[in-house]
C-alpha angles and dihedrals in degrees: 000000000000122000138198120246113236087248092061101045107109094221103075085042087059099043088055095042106042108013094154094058086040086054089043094056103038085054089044092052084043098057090044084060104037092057084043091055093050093049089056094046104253106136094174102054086040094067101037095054095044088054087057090051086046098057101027086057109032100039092092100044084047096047098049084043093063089044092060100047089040096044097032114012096244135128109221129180095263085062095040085049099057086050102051090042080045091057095034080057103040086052099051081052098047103044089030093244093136088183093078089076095061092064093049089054092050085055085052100050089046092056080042092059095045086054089049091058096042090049087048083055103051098052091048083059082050094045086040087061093036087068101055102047082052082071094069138067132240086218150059126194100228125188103216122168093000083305138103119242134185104219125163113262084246088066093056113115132213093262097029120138110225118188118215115196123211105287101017129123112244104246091205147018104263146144126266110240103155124026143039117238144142108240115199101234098174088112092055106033111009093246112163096208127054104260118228114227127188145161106332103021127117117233130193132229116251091040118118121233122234123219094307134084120234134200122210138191114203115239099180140027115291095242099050078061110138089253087050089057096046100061082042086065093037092049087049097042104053086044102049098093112230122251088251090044091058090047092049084057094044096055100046087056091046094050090037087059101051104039081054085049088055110043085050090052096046095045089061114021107067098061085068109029093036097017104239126158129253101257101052090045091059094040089051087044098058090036079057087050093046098049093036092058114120095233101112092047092054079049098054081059117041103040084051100052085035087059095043093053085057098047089046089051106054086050087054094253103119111193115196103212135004094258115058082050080063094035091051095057084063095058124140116166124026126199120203119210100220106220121066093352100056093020136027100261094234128100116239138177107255103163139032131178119182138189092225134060086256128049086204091096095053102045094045085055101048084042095054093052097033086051086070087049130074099194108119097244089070101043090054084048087051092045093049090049094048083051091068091049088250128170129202146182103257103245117236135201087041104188114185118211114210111262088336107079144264139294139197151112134305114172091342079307128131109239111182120182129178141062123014097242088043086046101046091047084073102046141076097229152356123218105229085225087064090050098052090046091053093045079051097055106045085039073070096046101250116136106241112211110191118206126211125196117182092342098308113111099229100203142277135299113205108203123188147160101246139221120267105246097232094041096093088046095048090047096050088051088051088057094038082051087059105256105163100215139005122200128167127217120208135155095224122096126285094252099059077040100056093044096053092046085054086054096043095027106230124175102236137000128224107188142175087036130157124219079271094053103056075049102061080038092063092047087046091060098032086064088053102035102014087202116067140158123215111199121192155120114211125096076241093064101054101089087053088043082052095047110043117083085254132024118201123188133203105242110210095028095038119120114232089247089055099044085052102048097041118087099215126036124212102205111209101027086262111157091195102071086064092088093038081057092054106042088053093048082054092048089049087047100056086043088055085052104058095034083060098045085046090051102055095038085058088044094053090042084052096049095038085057085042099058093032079060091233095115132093129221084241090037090058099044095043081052093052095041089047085059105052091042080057105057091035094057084047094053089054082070093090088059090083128073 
């Protein structure tokens, strides 16, 4: 027989993970089993078990309740709460309906489950941290004295030469003094294209070195490095509390002290101004606790979120917490990050002019030369070439030229690809119809590569990262929603910009942005609109994710970092979903509304029988249950559809 030892068991890890959804069910299983035992008869075991479900499940909202009055003088729901399930609780004890303990435990595993899902949002935030700072090294290879150290990133100096080898993440932000390379920079700043970098540029920590080794020298302090600025903005932004967050506070400490008022108020002020007697005036005082509790507004929220997220989910739109499913119906303005999220993410040949009748031999050239290479221009000009079903001599003697393109030998022949000034060096002449069509492409942001075989330019290759197909659709049903303005965010030139807006259809363009930039563009927008979407995919994206009013990931191309730090998830990469997300978050919102609106009209008709003296104690909590029943059965409505 093999046992676990007590390490490995998954109940302690949970526990440890995850100790306010441990408390939420156990309360939840407790009050199960208390109702059960009274049903039965067992009046022991009853109350017993329903204790256990009293303080299992209300210790941390008591807790945080005394904390509150202790630390800041103020009266919030957890600690109206504990009073009214006390009371519940006092009265059942005191009359013998044991039943009535029962409803005090189900106020307190309603507050149970509302800690649960705080304490799930606050460790994605810390996840969300966790995978950033995965980005970065621990290390720096330093030359020091004529030799190579290993010394912690905390160790660099302002001045000190750090060496990157090809492939290797760069530990710092620094500037290139010795070496020629392309860094892929789509983590930092959403680039399509490797950039090149050589003597004089500045590149960024967190970015991955091509084939060439680079020497830096290191012009600020390690920790003010772009990635380091990065998880800064993340860490301020998903702790700043929203406007309607604050509100939300303010008013549970303000209802909390005036139903306490007036309980107080009522427990001790008719006996001298009625004329009731002491016993009736508590009775009436604790009824007043028990059906002024703010359990049936929580429930005209949280069913109906819950519901929402379900109903999100099983259409492949995962939203992370109820209230950005509420948050995202009151949307005004929307901003699209460019690469990955508007378009694939992968470069791709879209557009080929040849010399010749048949592009063949010009794609078979330039495959033959970009097949020795592994920048990601070539490989979109081999795939392309394999997609026709084409064959071609393998080239020998490549030779690559430094940010200009590539030479060799096909057949004892000179092939040359690359760029056009690198290109028409090598050969004899340039048709003036090749050149215009080449100023043309890259006017629409695509990147031109000219081939050259024997002298003859052969003709052009057009690579691009291309438009989602349903980007330009998902964009016209957010207008004809009614989103007021569309804008889209990128870190690659205006030009590749402006020609992807013209094929979505955005609004505006913000282009050649870092991570703190998107950032300045939300606020920008939040002044003008207050309620705003960010939807991206890129590690760059997340402080903007984290900053926007609602962050909104792309599910299959995300980046972990992205999918942490966004609030919703589109699974599949699919746009269109976008507008599915926000008509259900309206729907949820209008539900909310009239559950509110139910709840304290049935509030006000409960106090007002309470005060006239023509309610029961089980009148009133079957009043207050009924309620609650009511707008949670309302909420289930967004389980349809």
């Amino acid at each position: 027989m093999i046992s676990a030892s007590p390490s490995r068991l998954p109940f302690p890890n949970l526990l440890k993970e995850h100790p306010d959804a441990v408390a939420a069910i156990a309360c939840a299983v407790l009050v199960f089993l208390g109702w059960q035992a009274l049903n039965l008869g067992w009046i022991g075991a009853a109350l017993f078990i329903l204790t256990a479900a009293y303080v299992i499940g209300g210790f941390e909202s008591a807790r945080e309740g005394l904390t509150t009055l202790w630390q800041e003088k103020e009266l919030d729901v957890d600690l109206l709460m504990i009073v009214a399930a006390l009371g519940a609780a006092s009265l059942g004890l005191w009359r013998r309906e044991y039943y009535l303990m029962v409803d005090g435990a189900v106020l307190i595993l309603i507050f149970a489950i509302s800690g649960a899902l705080e304490g799930y949002a606050m460790q994605r935030t810390e996840r969300s941290i966790q995978g950033l700072m995965s980005l970065t090294t621990d290390t720096a290879r330093v030359m020091r004295n004529g030799q190579e150290q290993i010394v912690p990133i905390s160790a660099l100096k302002i001045g000190d030469r750090v060496l990157v080898k090809p492939g290797e993440l760069v530990p710092t932000d620094g500037l290139v003094m010795e070496g020629f390379s392309t860094l892929n920079q789509a983590s930092i700043t959403g680039e399509s294209i490797p950039v090149e970098k050589t003597i004089g540029d500045e590149v960024f920590a967190g970015t991955i070195n091509g084939n060439g080794a680079l020497r830096l020298e290191i012009h600020q302090p390690p920790e003010s490095n772009l990635i380091q600025r990065v998880i800064r903005l993340v860490q301020q932004a998903q702790t700043e509390a929203p406007p309607s967050q604050q509100f939300i506070e303010r008013f549970e400490r303000g209802y909390a002290r005036l139903i306490v008022i007036a309980g107080i108020l009522l427990g001790t002020l008719p006996p001298f101004l009625l004329g009731w007697n002491w016993e009736d005036t508590i009775y009436r005082a604790l009824i007043f606790l028990v059906v002024a509790s703010p359990c049936a507004l929580m429930a005209s929220i949280m069913p109906t979120l819950l519901s929402g997220i379900a109903n999100g989910a099983r259409h492949g739109i995962l939203f992370k917490n109820g209230a950005q499913l509420e948050r995202i119906g009151q949307v005004r303005a929307i901003a699209f990050d460019k690469t990955g999220t508007l378009t694939t993410g992968k470069l791709q040949v879209v557009d080929v002019m040849s010399t010749q009748k048949s592009t063949d031999r010009l794609l078979q050239v330039a495959a033959a030369l970009e097949s020795l290479s592994e920048h990601p221009i070539g490989e979109a000009i081999v795939q392309a070439a394999r997609q026709q079903n084409l064959t071609w001599v393998e080239a020998v003697n490549g030779q690559a030229q430094a940010g200009q393109g590539m030479t060799g030998e096909i057949d004892r022949q000179i092939a040359v690809v690359g760029k056009a000034a690198f290109v028409r060096a090598q050969a004899e002449s340039v048709s003036k119809t090749l050149t215009d069509r080449s100023q043309q492409w890259e006017a629409e942001g695509k990147t031109v590569v000219w081939v050259a075989y024997g002298g003859e330019v052969l003709g052009i290759i057009a690579v691009a990262d291309t438009v989602r197909p349903a980007a330009a659709q998902a964009i016209a049903r957010l207008k004809r929603l009614g989103i007021e303005q569309i804008v889209m965010l990128t870190g690659d030139n205006s030009r590749t910009a402006r020609s992807i807006a013209r094929q979505v259809g955005v609004d505006r363009i913000y282009a050649d942005l870092l991570p703190e930039d998107k950032v300045d563009a939300i606020r920008q927008l939040q002044k003008q609109y207050q309620t705003v979407a960010m939807v991206g995919d890129g590690i760059n994206d997340a402080p903007a994710l984290a900053q926007a009013s609602v962050g909104i990931a792309m599910g299959a191309a995300g980046s972990d970092v992205a999918l942490e730090t966004a609030d919703i998830v589109l699974m599949g990469d699919r746009l269109e979903r976008l507008e599915g997300a926000i008509r259900l978050g309206r729907r949820a919102q209008g539900i909310v509304k009239q559950n509110i609106v139910f709840a304290l009209s049935f509030v006000v008709i409960l106090l007002i029988f309470n005060f006239a003296g023509n309610i029961t104690l089980p009148f009133g909590v079957l009043g207050h249950e009924g309620s609650t029943v009511v707008v949670t059965l309302s909420g289930l409505r967004l389980l349809k559809g």
